[in-house]
Backbone as CSV, one residue per row, in Angstrom:
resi,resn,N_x,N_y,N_z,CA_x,CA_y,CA_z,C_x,C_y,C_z
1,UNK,29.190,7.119,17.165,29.183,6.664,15.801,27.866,6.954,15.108
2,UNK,26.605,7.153,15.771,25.566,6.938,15.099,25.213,8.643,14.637
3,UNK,26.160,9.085,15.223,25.656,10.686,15.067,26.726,11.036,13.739
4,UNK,27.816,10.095,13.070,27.932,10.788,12.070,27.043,10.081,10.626
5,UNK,26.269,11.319,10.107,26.000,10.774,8.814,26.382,10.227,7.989
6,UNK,28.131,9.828,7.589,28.737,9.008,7.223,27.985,7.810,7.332
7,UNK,27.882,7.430,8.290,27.909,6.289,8.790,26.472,5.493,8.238
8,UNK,25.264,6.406,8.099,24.293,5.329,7.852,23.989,5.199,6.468
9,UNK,25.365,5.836,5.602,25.285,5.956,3.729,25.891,4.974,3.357
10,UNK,25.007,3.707,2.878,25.887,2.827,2.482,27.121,3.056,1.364
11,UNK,26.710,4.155,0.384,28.034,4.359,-0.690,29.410,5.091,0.144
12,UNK,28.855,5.305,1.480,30.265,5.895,1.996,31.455,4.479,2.225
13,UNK,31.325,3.336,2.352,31.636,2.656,2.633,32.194,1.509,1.541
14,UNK,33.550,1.602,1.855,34.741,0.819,0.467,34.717,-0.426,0.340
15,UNK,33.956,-1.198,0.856,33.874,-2.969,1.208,32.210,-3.114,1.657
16,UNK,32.071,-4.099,0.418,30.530,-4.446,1.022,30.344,-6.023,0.733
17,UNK,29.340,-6.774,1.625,28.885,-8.004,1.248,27.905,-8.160,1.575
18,UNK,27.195,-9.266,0.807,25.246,-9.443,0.912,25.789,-10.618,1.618
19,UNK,24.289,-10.807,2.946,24.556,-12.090,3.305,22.982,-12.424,3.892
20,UNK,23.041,-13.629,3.329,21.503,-14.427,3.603,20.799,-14.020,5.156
21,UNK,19.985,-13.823,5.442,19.369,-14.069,6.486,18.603,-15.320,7.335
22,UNK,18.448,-15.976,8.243,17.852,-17.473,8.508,17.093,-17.171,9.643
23,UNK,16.166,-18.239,9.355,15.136,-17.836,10.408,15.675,-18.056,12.095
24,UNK,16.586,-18.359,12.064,16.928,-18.763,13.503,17.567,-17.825,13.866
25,UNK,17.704,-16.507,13.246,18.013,-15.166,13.458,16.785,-14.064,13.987
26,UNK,16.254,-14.867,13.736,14.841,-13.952,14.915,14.368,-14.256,15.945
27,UNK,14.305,-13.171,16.950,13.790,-13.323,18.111,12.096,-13.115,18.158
28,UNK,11.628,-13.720,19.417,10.212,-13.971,19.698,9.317,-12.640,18.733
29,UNK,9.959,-11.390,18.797,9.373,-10.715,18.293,9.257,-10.156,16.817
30,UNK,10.152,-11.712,16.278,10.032,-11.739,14.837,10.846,-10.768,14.057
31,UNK,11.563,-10.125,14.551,12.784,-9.176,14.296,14.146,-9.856,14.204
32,UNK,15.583,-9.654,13.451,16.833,-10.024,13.909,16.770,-9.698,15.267
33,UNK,17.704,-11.167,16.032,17.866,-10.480,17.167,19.209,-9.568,17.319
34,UNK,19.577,-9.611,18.482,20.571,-8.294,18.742,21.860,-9.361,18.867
35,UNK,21.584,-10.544,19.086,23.066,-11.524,19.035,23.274,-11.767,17.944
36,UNK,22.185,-12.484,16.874,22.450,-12.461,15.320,23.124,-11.295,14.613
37,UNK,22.743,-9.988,15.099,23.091,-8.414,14.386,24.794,-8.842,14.489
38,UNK,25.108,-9.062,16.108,26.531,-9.271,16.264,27.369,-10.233,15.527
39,UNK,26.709,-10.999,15.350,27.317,-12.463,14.801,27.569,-11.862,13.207
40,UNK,26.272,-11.038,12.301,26.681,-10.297,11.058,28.105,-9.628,11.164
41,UNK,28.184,-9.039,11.939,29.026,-7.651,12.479,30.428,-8.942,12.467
42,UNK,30.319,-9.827,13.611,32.025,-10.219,13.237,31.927,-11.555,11.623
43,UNK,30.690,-11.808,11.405,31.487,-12.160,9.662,31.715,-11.629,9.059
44,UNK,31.438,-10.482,8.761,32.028,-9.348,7.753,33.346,-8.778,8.261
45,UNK,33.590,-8.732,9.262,34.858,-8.316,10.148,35.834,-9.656,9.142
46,UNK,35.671,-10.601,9.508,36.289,-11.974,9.080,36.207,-11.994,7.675
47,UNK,35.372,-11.911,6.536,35.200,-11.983,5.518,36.276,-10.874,4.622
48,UNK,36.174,-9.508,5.218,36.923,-8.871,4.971,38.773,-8.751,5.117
49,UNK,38.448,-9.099,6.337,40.228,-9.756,6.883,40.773,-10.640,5.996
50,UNK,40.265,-11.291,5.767,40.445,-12.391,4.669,40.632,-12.156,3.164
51,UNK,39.958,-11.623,2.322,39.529,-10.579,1.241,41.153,-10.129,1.178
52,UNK,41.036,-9.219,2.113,42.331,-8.327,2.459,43.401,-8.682,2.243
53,UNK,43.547,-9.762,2.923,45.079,-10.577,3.283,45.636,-10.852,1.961
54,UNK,44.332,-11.507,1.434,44.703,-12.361,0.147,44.566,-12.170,-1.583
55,UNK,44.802,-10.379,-1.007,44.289,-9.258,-1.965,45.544,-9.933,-3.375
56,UNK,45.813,-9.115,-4.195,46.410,-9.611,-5.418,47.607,-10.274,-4.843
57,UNK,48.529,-9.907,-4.085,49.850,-10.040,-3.734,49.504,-10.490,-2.342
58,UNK,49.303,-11.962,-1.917,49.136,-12.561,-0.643,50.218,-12.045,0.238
59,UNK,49.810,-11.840,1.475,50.801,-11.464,2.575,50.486,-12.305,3.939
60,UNK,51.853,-12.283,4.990,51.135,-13.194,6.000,50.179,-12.803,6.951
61,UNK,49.479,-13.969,7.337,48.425,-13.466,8.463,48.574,-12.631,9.466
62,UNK,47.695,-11.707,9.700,48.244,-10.982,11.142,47.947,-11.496,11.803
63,UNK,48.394,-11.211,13.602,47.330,-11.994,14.549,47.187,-10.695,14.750
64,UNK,46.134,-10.566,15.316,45.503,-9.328,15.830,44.079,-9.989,16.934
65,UNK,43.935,-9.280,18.048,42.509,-9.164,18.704,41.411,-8.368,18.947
66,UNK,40.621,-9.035,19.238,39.299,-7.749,18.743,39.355,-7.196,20.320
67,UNK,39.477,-5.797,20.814,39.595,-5.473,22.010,38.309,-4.518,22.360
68,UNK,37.634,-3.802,21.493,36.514,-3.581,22.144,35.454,-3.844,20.396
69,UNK,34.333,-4.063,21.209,33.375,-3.545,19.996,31.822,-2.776,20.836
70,UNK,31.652,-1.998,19.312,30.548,-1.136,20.256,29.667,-1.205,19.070
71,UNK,27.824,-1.391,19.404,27.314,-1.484,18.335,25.970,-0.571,18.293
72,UNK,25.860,-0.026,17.791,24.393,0.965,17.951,23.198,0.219,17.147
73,UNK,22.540,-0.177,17.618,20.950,-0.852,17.323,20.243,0.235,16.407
74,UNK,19.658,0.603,15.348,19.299,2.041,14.695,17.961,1.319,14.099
75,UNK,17.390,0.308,13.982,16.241,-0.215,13.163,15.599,-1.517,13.584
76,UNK,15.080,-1.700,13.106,14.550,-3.703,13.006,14.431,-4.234,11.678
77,UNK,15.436,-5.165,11.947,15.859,-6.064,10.689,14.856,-7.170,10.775
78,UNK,14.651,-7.530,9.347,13.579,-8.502,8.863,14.031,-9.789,8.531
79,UNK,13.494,-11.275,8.827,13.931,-12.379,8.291,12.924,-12.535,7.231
80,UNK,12.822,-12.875,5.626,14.280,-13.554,4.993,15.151,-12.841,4.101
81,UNK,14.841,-11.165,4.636,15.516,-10.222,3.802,16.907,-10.532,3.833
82,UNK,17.588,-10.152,3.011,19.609,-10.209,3.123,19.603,-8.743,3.587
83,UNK,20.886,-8.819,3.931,21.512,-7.836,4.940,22.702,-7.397,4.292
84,UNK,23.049,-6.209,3.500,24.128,-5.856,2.989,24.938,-5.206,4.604
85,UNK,26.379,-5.711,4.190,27.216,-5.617,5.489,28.665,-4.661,5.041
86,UNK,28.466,-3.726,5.471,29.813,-2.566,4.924,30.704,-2.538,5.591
87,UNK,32.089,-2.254,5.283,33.205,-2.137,5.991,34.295,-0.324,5.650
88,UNK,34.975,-0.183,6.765,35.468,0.585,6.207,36.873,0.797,7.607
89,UNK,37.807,1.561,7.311,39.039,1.492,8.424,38.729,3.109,8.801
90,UNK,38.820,3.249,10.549,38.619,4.075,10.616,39.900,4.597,11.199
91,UNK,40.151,5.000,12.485,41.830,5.265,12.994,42.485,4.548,13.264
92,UNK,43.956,4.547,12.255,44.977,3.634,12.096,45.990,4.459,13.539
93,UNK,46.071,3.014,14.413,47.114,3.382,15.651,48.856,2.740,15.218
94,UNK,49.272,2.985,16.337,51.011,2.477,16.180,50.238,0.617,16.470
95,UNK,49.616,-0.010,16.996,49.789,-1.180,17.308,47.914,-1.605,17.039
96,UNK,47.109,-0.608,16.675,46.049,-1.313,16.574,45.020,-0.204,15.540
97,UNK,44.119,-0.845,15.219,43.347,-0.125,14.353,41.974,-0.081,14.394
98,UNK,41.125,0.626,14.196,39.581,0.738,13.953,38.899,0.376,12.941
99,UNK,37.928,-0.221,13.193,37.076,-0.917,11.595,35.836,-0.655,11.742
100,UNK,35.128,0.231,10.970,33.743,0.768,11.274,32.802,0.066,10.028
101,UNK,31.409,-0.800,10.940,31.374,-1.370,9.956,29.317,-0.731,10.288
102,UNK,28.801,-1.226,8.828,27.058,-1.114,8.717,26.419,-2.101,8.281
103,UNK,24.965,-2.156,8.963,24.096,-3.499,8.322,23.215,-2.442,8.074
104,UNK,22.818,-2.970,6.303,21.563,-2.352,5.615,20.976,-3.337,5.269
105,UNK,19.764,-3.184,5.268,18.439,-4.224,5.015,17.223,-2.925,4.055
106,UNK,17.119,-3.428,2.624,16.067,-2.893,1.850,16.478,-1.301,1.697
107,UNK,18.252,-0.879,1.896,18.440,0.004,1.798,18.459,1.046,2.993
108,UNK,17.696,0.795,4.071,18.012,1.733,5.492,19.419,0.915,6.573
109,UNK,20.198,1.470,7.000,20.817,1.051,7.960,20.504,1.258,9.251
110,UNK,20.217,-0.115,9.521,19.794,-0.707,11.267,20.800,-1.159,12.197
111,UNK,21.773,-0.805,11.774,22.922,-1.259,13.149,24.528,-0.772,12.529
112,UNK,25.053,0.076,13.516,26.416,0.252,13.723,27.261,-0.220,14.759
113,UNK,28.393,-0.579,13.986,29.494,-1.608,14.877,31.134,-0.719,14.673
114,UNK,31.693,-0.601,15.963,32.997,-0.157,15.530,33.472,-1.538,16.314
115,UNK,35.146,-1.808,15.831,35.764,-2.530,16.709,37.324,-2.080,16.693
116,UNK,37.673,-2.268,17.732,39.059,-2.239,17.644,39.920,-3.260,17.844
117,UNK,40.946,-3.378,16.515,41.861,-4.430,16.343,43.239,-4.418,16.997
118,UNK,43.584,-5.020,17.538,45.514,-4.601,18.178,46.017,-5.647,17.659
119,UNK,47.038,-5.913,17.021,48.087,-6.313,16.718,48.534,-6.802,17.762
120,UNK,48.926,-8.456,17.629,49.350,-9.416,18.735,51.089,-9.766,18.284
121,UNK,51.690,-9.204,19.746,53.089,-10.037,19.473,53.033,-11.236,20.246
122,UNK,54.688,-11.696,20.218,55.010,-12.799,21.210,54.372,-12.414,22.798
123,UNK,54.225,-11.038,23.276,54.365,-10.843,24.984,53.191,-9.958,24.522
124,UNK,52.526,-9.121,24.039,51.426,-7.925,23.881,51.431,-7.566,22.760
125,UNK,50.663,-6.190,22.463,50.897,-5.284,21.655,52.090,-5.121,20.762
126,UNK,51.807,-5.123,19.656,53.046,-4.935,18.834,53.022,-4.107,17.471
127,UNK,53.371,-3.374,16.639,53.345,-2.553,15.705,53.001,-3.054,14.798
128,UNK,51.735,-2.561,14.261,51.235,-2.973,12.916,52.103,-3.166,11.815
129,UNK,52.287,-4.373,11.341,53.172,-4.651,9.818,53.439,-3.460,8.700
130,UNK,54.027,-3.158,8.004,53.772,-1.818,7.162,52.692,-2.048,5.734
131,UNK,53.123,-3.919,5.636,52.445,-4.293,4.140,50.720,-3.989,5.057
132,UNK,50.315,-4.186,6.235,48.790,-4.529,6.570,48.484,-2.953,7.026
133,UNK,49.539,-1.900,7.509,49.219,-0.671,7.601,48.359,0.093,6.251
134,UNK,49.421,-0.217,5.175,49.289,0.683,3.749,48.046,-0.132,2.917
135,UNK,47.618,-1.749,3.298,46.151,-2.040,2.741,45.305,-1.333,3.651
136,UNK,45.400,-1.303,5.050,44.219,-0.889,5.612,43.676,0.315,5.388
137,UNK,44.667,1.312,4.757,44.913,2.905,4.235,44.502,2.881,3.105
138,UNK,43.766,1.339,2.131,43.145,2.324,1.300,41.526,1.801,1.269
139,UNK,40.787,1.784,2.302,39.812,1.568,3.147,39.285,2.895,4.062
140,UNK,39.453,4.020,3.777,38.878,5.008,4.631,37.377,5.277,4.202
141,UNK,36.361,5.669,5.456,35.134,5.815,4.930,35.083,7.232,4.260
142,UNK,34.219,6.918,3.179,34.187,8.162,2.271,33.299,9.311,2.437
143,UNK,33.696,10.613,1.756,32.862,11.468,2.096,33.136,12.528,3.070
């Protein structure tokens, strides 16, 4: 992820939110730590899900689980700067999907996160809804 340039342009990216920073987000060495970075990474995951769902024309909740996430460390984030947090959908599967997301601080991006979402049935895996397929489709990163 960190090797595409996409990725560290914040205007490539169709969903954004500012979010406060707190001091209990830094480690000894006075930097965000690397659990706080994560903790950014799934509220914007959540913030957006949400956003989404309850876009003009409410639809029902998905269940879905987060099955992997991978995050590339690229900077050192500052406390009490805010942290703009980007979102964007990356490969839409039959039962699960990709969400590639960025933390920018003062305009450089210091951390990349992908995760992958699967769609929860009654017993496993189950086929993405068509209404949550065709929102997540208009979320591709740009560029």
């Amino acid at each position: 992820m960190r090797n595409d340039p996409r990725r560290r342009a914040m205007e490539a990216y169709p969903w954004t939110v500012t979010m406060e920073t707190r001091f209990a987000d830094m480690d000894v060495n006075r930097h965000l730590n690397n659990v706080a970075i994560t903790r950014f990474f799934e509220e914007a995951r959540i913030r957006f899900n949400w956003q989404m769902i309850a876009a003009a024309k409410p639809m029902p909740r998905p269940h879905y689980l987060v099955a992997h996430v991978s995050v590339d460390f690229l900077g050192e984030g500052a406390y009490p700067a805010p942290v703009t947090m980007t979102y964007a959908v990356g490969d839409i599967g039959r039962t699960s999907f990709r969400s590639l997301m960025g933390m920018f601080q003062d305009g450089a991006c210091i951390a990349l996160c992908d995760s992958v979402l699967v769609h929860r049935g009654e017993i496993g895996p189950a086929p993405l809804p068509a209404e949550l397929r065709t929102r997540l489709e208009a979320f591709p990163l740009r560029g």
